[in-house]
C-alpha positions as CSV (number, residue, x, y, z in Angstrom):
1,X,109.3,36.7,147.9
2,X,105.8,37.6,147.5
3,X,104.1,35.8,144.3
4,X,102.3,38.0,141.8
5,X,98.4,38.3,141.5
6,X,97.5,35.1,139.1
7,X,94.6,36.6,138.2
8,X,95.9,40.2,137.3
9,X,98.6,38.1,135.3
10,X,95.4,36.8,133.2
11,X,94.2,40.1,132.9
12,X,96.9,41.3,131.7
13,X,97.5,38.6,129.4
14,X,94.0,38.8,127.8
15,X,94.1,42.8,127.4
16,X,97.7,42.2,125.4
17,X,95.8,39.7,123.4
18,X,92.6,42.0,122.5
19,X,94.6,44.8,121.4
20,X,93.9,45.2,117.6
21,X,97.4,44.6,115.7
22,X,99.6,47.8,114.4
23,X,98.1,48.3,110.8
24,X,94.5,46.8,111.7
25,X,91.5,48.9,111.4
26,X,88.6,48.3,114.4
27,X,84.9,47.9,113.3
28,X,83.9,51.7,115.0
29,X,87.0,53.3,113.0
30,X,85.8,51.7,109.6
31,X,82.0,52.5,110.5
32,X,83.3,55.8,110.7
33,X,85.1,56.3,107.9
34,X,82.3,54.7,105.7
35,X,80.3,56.6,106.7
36,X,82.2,59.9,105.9
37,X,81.4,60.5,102.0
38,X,84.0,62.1,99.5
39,X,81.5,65.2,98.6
40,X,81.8,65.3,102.6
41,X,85.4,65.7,102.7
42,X,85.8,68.1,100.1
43,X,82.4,70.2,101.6
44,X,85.2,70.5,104.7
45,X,88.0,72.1,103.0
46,X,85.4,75.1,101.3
47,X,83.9,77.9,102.1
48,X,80.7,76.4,103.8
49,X,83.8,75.7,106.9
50,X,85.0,79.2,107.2
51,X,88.4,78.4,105.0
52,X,88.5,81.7,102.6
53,X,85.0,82.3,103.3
54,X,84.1,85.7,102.4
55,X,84.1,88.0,105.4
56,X,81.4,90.6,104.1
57,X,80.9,93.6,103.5
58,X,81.1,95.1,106.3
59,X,85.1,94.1,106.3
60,X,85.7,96.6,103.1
61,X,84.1,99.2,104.9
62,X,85.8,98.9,108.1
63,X,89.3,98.6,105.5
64,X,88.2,101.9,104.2
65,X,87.8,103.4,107.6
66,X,90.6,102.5,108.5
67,X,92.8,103.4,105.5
68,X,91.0,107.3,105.5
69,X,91.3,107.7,109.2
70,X,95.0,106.8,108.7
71,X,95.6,109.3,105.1
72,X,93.4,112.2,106.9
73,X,95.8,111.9,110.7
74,X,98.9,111.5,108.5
75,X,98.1,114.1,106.2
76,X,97.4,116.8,109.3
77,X,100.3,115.6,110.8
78,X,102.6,116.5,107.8
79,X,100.9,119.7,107.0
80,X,101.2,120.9,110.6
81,X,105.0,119.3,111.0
82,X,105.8,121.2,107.9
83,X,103.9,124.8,109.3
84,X,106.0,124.7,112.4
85,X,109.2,124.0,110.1
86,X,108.6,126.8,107.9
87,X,107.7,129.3,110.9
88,X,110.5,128.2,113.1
89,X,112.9,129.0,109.3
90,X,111.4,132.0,109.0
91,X,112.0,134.0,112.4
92,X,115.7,132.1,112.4
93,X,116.1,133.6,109.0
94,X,114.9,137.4,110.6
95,X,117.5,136.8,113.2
96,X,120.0,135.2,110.5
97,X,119.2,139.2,109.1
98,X,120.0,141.3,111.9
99,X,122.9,139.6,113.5
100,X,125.1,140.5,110.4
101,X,126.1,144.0,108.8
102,X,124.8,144.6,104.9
103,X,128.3,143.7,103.7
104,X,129.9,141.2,101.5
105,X,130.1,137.5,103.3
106,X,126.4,138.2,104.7
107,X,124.7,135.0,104.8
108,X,120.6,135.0,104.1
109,X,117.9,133.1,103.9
110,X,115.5,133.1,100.7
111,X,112.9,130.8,99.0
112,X,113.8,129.7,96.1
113,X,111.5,127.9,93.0
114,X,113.8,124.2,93.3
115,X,113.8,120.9,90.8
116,X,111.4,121.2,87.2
117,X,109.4,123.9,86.8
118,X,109.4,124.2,91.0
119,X,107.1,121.5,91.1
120,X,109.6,119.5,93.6
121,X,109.1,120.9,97.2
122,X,107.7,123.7,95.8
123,X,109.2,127.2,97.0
124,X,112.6,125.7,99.2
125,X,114.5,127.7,101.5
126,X,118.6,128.1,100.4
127,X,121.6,129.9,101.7
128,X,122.5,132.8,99.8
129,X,125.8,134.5,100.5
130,X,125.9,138.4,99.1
131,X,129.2,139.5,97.3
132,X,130.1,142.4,95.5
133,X,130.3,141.8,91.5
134,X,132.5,143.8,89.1
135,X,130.4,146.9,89.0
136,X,131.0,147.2,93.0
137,X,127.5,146.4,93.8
138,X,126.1,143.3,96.0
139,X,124.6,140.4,94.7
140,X,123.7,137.2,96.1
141,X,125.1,133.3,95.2
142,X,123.4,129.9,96.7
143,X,125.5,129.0,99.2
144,X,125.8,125.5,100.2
145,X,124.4,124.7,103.3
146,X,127.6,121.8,104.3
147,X,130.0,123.1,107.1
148,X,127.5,126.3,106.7
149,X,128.8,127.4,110.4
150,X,132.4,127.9,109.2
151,X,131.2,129.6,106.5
152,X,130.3,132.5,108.8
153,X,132.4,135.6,108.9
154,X,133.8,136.9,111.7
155,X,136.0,139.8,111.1
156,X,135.4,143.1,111.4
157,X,131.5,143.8,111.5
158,X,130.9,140.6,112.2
159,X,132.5,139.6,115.0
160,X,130.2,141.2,117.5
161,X,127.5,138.7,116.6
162,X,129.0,136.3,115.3
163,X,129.1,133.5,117.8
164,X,124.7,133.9,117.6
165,X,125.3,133.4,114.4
166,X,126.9,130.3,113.9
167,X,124.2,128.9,116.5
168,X,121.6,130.8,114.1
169,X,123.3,129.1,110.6
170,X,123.5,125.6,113.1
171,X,119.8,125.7,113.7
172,X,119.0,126.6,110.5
173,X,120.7,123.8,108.7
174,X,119.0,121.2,111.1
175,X,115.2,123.0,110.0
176,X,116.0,122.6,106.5
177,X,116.8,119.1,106.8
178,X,113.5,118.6,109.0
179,X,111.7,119.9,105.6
180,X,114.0,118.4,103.0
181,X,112.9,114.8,104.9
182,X,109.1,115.5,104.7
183,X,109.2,115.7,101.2
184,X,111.4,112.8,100.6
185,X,108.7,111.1,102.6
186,X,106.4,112.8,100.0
187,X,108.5,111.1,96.9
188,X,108.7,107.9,98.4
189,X,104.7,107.3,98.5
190,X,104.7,108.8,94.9
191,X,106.9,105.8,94.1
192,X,105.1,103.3,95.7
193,X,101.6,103.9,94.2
194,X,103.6,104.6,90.6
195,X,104.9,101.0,91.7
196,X,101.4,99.7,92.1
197,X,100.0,101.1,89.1
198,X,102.1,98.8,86.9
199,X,100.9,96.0,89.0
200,X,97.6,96.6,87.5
201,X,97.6,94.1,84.6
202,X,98.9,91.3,87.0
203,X,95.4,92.5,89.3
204,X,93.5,92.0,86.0
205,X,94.8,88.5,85.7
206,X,94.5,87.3,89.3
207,X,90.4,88.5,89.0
208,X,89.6,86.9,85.1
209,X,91.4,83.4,86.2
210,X,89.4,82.9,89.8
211,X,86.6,81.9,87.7
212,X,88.4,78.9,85.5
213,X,90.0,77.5,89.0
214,X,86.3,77.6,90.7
215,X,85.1,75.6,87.4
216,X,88.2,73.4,86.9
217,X,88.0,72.5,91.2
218,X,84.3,71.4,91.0
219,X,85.2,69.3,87.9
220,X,88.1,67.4,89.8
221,X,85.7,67.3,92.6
222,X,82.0,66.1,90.9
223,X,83.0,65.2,87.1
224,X,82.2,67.5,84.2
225,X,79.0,68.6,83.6
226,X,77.2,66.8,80.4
């Protein structure tokens, strides 16, 4: 059996021996921290070492930019969603129109004033079913637009057409809920900046105590001025 290296056991030995103990501190390390100064170490955590320094003014505009270009796209987008909506209910309602006789049980299309004062939606397209009231004449109901393909006639004068028609009442029912969603999109950004309006006081607060932290840090930091 080959002996081991005597003088690589020495080696050995004398690194084991120079290693500084678990706990010690070398002369370098303490140089180094010594030499490191406590308005040092708190300069590190501010602003001066990019931690919530303040990105400029150039970053509100660009935030601006981008919040406009983003209101303008999604305010075309809505108005021209909603113009193709109201076209496409308008020539469906034509056709809703011809493909029945002018009898009781004709179902139409007409734009109603909905919610207070018509404010909600503004004019809103309905169902409206004619019937004849108790002077014989026809008059027209709201009809509501659930199950609206049953609620097509098909007797008499109106069972020529009225397979188009149900498709007609079908396609109709899926436009107005195309429209009735747009505004409920509407409502829902109403409520969020009604939401952030009461938030306002809380905004207030936040902006009046920055300065008091700012004094009461650089008095834990440096001592109170005299």
């Amino acid at each position: 059996m080959k002996k081991p290296d005597k003088s690589k056991l020495i080696y050995s030995d004398q690194a084991r021996s120079q290693r500084p103990k678990p706990g010690t501190v070398t002369e370098h390390e303490a140089q180094t921290r010594q030499s490191v100064q406590p308005e040092a170490q708190a300069r590190s955590h501010t602003a001066e070492s990019g931690y919530g320094a303040d990105p400029g003014g150039e970053h509100s505009k660009e935030c601006a930019d981008e919040i406009s270009g983003f209101v303008l796209t999604f305010n075309a987008e809505l108005i021209n969603r909603l113009s193709v909506i109201d076209r496409n209910i308008i020539e469906y309602g034509k056709l809703l129109n011809d493909s029945q006789p002018g009898a009781a049980g004709k179902i139409l299309v007409r734009w109603w004033k909905t919610g207070s004062r018509g404010r909600i939606g503004g004019t809103t397209p309905v169902f409206m079913v004619l019937y004849r009231n108790r002077v014989g004449r026809l008059s027209g109901k709201l009809l509501d637009k659930k199950n609206i393909m049953r609620k097509a006639k098909s007797s008499h004068n109106f069972a020529i057409n009225h397979a188009p028609t149900v498709e007609i009442l079908a396609t109709l029912a899926n436009l107005f809920d195309m429209r009735a969603k747009i505004f409920n999109e509407i409502g829902k950004c109403k409520r969020v900046l009604s939401a952030m309006k009461t938030k306002e006081s809380n905004l207030r607060y936040i902006a009046a105590r920055s300065p008091s932290l700012a004094k009461q840090i650089t008095e834990n930091l440096y001592g109170a001025e005299d």
